[in-house]
Biopython code that builds the backbone (N, CA, C, O; Angstrom):
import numpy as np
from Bio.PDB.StructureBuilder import StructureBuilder

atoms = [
    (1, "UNK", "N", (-9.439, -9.809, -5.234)),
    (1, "UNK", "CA", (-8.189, -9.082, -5.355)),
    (1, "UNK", "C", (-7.667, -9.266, -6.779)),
    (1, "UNK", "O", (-7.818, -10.403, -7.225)),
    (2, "UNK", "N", (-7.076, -8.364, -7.587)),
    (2, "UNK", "CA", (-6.776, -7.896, -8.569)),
    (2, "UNK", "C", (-5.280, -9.005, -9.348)),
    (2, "UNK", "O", (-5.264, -9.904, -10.189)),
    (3, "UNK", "N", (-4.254, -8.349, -8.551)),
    (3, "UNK", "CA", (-3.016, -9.274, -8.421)),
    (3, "UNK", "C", (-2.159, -8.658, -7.158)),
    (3, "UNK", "O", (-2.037, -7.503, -6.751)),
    (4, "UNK", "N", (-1.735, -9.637, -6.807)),
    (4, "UNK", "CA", (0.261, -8.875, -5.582)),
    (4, "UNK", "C", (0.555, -7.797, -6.576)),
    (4, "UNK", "O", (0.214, -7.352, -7.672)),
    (5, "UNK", "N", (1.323, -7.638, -5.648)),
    (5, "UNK", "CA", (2.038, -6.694, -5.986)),
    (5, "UNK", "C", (3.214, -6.442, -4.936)),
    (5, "UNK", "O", (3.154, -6.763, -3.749)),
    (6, "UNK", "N", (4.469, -5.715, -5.663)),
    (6, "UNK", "CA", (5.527, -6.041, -5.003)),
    (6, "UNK", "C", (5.906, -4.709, -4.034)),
    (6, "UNK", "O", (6.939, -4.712, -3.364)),
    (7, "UNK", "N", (5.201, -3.856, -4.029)),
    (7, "UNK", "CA", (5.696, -2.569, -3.334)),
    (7, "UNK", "C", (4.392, -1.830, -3.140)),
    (7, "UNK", "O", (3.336, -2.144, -3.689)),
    (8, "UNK", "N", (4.612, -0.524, -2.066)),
    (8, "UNK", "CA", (3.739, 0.130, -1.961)),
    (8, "UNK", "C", (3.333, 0.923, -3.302)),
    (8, "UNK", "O", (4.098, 1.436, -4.119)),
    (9, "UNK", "N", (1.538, 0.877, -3.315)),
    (9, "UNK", "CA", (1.220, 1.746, -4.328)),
    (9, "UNK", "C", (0.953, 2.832, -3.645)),
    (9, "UNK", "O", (0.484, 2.769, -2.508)),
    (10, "UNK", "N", (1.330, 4.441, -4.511)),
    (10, "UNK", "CA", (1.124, 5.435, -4.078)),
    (10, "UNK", "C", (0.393, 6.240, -5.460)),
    (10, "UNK", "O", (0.662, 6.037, -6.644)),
    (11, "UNK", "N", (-0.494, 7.096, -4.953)),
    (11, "UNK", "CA", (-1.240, 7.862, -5.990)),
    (11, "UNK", "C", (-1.288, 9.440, -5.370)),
    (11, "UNK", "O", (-1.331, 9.801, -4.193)),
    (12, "UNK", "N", (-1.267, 10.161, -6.495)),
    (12, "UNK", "CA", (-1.494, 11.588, -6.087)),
    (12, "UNK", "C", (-2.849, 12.377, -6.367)),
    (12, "UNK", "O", (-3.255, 11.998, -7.466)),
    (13, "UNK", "N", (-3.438, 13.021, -5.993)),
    (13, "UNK", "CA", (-4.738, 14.074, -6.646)),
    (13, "UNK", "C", (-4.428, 15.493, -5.981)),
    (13, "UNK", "O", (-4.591, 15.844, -4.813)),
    (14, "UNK", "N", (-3.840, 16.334, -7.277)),
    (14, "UNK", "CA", (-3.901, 17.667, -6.784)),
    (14, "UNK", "C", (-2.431, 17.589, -5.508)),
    (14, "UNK", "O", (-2.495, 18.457, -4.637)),
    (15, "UNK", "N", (-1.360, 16.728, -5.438)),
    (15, "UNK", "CA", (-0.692, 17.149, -4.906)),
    (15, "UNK", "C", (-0.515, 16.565, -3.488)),
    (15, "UNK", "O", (0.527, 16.544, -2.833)),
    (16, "UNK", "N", (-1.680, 16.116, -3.151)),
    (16, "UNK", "CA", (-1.814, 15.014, -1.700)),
    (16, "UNK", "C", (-1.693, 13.805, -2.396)),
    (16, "UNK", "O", (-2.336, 13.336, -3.335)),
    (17, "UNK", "N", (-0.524, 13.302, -1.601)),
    (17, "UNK", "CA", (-0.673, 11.825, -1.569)),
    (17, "UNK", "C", (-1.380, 10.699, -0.841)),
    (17, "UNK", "O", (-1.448, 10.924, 0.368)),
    (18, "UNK", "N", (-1.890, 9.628, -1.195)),
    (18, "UNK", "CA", (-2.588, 8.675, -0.628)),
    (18, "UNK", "C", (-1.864, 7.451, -1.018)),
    (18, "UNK", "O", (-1.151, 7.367, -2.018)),
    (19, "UNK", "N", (-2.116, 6.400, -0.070)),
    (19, "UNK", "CA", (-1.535, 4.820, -0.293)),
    (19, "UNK", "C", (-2.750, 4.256, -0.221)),
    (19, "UNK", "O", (-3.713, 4.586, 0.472)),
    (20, "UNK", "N", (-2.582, 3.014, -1.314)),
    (20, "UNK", "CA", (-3.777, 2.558, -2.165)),
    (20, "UNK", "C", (-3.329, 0.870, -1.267)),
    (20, "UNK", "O", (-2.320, 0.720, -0.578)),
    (21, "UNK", "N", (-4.293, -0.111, -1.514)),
    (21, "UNK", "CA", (-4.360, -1.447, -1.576)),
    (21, "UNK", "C", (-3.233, -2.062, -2.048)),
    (21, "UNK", "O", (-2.705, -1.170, -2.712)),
    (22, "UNK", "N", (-2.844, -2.602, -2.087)),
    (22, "UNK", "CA", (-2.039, -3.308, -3.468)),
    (22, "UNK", "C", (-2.480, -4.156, -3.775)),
    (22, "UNK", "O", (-1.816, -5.061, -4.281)),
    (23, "UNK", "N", (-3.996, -4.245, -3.576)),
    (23, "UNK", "CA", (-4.391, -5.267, -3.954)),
    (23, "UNK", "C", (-5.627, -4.825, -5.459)),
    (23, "UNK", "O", (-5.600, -4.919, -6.686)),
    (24, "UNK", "N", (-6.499, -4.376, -4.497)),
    (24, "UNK", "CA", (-7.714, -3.531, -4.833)),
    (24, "UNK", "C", (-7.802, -2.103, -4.776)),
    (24, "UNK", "O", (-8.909, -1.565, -4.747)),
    (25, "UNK", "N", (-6.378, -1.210, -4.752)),
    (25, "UNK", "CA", (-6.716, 0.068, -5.089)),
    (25, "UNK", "C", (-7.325, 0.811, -4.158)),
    (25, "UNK", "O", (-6.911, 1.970, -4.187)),
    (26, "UNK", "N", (-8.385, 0.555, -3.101)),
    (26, "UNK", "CA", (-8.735, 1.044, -2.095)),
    (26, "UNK", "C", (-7.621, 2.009, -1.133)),
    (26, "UNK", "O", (-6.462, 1.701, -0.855)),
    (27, "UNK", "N", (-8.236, 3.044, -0.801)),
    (27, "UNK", "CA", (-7.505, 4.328, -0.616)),
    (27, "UNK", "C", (-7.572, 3.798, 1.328)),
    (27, "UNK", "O", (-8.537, 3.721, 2.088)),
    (28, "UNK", "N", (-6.311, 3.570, 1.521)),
    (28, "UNK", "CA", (-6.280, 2.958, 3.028)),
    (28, "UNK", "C", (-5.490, 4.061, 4.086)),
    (28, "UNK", "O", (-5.512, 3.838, 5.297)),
    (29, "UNK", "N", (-4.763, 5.314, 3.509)),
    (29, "UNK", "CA", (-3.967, 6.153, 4.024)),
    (29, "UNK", "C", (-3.757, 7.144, 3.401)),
    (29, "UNK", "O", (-3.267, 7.194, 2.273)),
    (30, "UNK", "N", (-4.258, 8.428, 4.358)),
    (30, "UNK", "CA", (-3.871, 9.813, 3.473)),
    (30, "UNK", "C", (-2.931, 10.468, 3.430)),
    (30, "UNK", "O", (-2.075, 9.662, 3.065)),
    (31, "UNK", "N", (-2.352, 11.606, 3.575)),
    (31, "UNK", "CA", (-1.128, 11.964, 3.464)),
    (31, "UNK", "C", (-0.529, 12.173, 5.336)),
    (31, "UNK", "O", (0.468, 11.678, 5.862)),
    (32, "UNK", "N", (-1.577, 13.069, 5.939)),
    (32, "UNK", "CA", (-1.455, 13.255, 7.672)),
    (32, "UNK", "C", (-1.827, 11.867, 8.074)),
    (32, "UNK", "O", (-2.662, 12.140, 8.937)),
    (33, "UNK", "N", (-1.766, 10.299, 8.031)),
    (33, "UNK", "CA", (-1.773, 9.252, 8.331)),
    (33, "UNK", "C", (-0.578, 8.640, 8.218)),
    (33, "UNK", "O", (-0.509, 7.477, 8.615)),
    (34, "UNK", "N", (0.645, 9.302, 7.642)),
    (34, "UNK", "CA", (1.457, 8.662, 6.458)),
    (34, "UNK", "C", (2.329, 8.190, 8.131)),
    (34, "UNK", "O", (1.991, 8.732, 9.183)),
    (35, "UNK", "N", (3.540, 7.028, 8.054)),
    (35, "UNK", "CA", (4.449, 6.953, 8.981)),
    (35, "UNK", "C", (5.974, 8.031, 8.545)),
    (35, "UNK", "O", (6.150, 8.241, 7.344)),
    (36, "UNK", "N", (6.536, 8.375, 9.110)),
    (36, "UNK", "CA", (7.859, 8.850, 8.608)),
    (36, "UNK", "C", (8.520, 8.081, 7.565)),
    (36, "UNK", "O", (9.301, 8.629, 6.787)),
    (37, "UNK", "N", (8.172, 6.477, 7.491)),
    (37, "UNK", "CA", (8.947, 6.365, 6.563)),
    (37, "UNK", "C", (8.302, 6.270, 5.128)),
    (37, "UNK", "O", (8.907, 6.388, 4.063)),
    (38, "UNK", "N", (7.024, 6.046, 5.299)),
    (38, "UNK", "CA", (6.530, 5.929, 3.907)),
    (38, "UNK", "C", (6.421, 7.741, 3.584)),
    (38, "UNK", "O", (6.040, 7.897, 2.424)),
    (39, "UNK", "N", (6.630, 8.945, 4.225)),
    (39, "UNK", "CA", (6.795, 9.995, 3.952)),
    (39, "UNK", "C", (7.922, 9.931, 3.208)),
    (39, "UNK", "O", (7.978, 10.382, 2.064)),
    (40, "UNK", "N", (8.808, 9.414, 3.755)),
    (40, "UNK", "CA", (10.692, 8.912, 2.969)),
    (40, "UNK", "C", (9.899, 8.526, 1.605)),
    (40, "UNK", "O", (10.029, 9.254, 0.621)),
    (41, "UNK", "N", (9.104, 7.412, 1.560)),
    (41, "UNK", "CA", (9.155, 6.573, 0.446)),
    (41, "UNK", "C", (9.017, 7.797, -0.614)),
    (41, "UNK", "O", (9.862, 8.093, -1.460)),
    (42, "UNK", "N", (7.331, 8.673, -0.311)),
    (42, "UNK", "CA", (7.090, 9.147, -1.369)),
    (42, "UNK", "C", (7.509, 10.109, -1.616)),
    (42, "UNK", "O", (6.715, 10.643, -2.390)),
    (43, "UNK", "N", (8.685, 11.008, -1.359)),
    (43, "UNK", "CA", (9.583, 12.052, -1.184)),
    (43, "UNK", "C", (11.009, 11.497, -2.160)),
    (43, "UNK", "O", (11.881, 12.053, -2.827)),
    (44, "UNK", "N", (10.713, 10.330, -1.856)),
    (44, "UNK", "CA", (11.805, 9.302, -2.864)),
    (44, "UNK", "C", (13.121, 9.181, -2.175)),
    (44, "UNK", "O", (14.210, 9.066, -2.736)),
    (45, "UNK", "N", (12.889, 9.222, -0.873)),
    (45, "UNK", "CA", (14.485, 9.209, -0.245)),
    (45, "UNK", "C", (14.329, 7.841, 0.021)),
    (45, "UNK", "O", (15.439, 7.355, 0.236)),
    (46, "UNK", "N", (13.427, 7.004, 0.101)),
    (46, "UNK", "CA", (13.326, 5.299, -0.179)),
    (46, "UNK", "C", (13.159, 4.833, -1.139)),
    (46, "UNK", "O", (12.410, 5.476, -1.875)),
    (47, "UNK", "N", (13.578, 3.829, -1.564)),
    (47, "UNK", "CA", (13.473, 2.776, -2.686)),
    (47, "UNK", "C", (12.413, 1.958, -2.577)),
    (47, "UNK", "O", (11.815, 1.607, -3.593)),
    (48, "UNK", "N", (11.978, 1.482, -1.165)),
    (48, "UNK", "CA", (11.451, 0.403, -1.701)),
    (48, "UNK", "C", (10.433, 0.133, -0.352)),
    (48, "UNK", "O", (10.971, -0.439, 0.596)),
    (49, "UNK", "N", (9.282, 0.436, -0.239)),
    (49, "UNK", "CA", (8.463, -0.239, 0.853)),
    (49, "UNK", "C", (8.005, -1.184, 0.356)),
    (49, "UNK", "O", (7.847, -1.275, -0.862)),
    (50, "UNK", "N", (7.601, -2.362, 1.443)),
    (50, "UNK", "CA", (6.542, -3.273, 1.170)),
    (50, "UNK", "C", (4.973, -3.305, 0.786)),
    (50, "UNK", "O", (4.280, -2.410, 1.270)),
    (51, "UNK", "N", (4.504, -4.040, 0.150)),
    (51, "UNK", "CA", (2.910, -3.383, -0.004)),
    (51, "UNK", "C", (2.097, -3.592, 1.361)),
    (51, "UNK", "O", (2.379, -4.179, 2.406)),
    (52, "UNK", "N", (1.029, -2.908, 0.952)),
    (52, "UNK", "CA", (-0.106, -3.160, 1.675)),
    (52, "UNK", "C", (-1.367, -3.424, 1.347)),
    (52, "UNK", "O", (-1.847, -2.931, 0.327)),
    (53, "UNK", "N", (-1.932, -4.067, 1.990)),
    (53, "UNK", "CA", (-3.631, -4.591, 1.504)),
    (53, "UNK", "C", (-4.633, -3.873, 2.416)),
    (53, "UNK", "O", (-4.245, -3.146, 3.331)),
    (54, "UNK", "N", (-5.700, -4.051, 2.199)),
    (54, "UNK", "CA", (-6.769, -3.700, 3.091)),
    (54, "UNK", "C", (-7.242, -5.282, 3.925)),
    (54, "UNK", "O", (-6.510, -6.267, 3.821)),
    (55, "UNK", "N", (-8.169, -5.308, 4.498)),
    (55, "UNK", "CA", (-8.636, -6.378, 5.168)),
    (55, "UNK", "C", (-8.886, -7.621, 4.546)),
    (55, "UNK", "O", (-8.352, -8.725, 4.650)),
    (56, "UNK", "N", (-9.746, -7.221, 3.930)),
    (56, "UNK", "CA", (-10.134, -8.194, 2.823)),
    (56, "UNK", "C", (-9.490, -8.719, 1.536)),
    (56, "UNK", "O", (-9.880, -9.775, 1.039)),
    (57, "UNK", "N", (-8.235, -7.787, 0.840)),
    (57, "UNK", "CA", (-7.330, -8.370, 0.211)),
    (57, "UNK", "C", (-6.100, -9.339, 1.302)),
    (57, "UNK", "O", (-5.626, -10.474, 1.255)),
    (58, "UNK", "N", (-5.988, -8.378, 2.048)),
    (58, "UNK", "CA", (-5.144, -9.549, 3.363)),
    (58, "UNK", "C", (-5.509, -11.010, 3.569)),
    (58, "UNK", "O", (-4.731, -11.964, 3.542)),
    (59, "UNK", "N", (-6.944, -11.030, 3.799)),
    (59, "UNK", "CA", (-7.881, -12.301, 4.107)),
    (59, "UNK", "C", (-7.611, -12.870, 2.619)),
    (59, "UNK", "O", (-7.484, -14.090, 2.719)),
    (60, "UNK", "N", (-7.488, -12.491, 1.407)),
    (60, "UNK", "CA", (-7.556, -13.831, 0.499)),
    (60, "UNK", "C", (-5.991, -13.945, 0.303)),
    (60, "UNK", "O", (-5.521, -15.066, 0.110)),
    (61, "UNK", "N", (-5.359, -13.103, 0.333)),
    (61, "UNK", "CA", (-3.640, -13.329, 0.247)),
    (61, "UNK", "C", (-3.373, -14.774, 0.979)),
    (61, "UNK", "O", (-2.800, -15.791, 0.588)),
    (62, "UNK", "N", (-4.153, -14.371, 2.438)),
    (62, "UNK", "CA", (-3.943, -15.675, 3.177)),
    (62, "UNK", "C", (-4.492, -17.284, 2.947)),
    (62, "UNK", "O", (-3.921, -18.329, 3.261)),
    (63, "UNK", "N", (-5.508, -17.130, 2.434)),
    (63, "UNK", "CA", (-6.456, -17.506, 1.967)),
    (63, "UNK", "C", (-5.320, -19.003, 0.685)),
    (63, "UNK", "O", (-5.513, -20.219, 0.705)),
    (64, "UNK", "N", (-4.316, -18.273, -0.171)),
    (64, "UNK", "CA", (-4.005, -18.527, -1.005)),
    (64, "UNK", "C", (-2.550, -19.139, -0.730)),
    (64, "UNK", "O", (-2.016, -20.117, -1.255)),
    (65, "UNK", "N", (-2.058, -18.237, 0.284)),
    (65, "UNK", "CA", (-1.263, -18.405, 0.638)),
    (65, "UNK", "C", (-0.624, -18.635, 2.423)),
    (65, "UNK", "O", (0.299, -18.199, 3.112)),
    (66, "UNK", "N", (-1.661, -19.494, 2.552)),
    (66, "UNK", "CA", (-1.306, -20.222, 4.245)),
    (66, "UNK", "C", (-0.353, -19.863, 4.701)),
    (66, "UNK", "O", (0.576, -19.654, 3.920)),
    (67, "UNK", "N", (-0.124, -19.611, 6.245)),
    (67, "UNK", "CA", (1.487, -20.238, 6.843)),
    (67, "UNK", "C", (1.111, -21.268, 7.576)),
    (67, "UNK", "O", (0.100, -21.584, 8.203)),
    (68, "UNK", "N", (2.080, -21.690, 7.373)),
    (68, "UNK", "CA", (2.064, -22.953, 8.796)),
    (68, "UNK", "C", (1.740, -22.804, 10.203)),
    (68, "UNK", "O", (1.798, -23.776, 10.956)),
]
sb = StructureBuilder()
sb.init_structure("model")
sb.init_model(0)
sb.init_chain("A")
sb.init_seg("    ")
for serial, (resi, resn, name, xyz) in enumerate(atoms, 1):
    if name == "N":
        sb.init_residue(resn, " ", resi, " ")
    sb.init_atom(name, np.array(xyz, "f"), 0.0, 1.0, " ", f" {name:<3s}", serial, name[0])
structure = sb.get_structure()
């Protein structure tokens, strides 16, 4: 994994949006996957989602960062 990151990454091609890793960039959600609110996010009527990882950036997040 690359670095955290503090919010959802979003990328466009041609106008469709996709949500990326926040870790590794990996394309994890397309635009007809999206929830209502990350539709908010990228419409900009939200400020601020949380990120997301894929599996394997998840697994070393944890990895690094235990819970009890």
């Amino acid at each position: 994994m690359k670095k955290e990151r503090e919010r959802l990454v979003v990328k466009f091609n041609n106008g469709r949006g996709a949500i990326l890793c926040s870790g590794c960039r990996m394309i994890l959600k397309i635009g007809s996957e999206f929830t209502p609110e990350e539709t908010q996010y990228i419409r900009g009527e939200l400020n601020h989602l949380p990120p997301q990882y894929c599996e394997q950036c998840n697994n070393e997040l944890l990895k690094e960062h235990p819970t009890t």
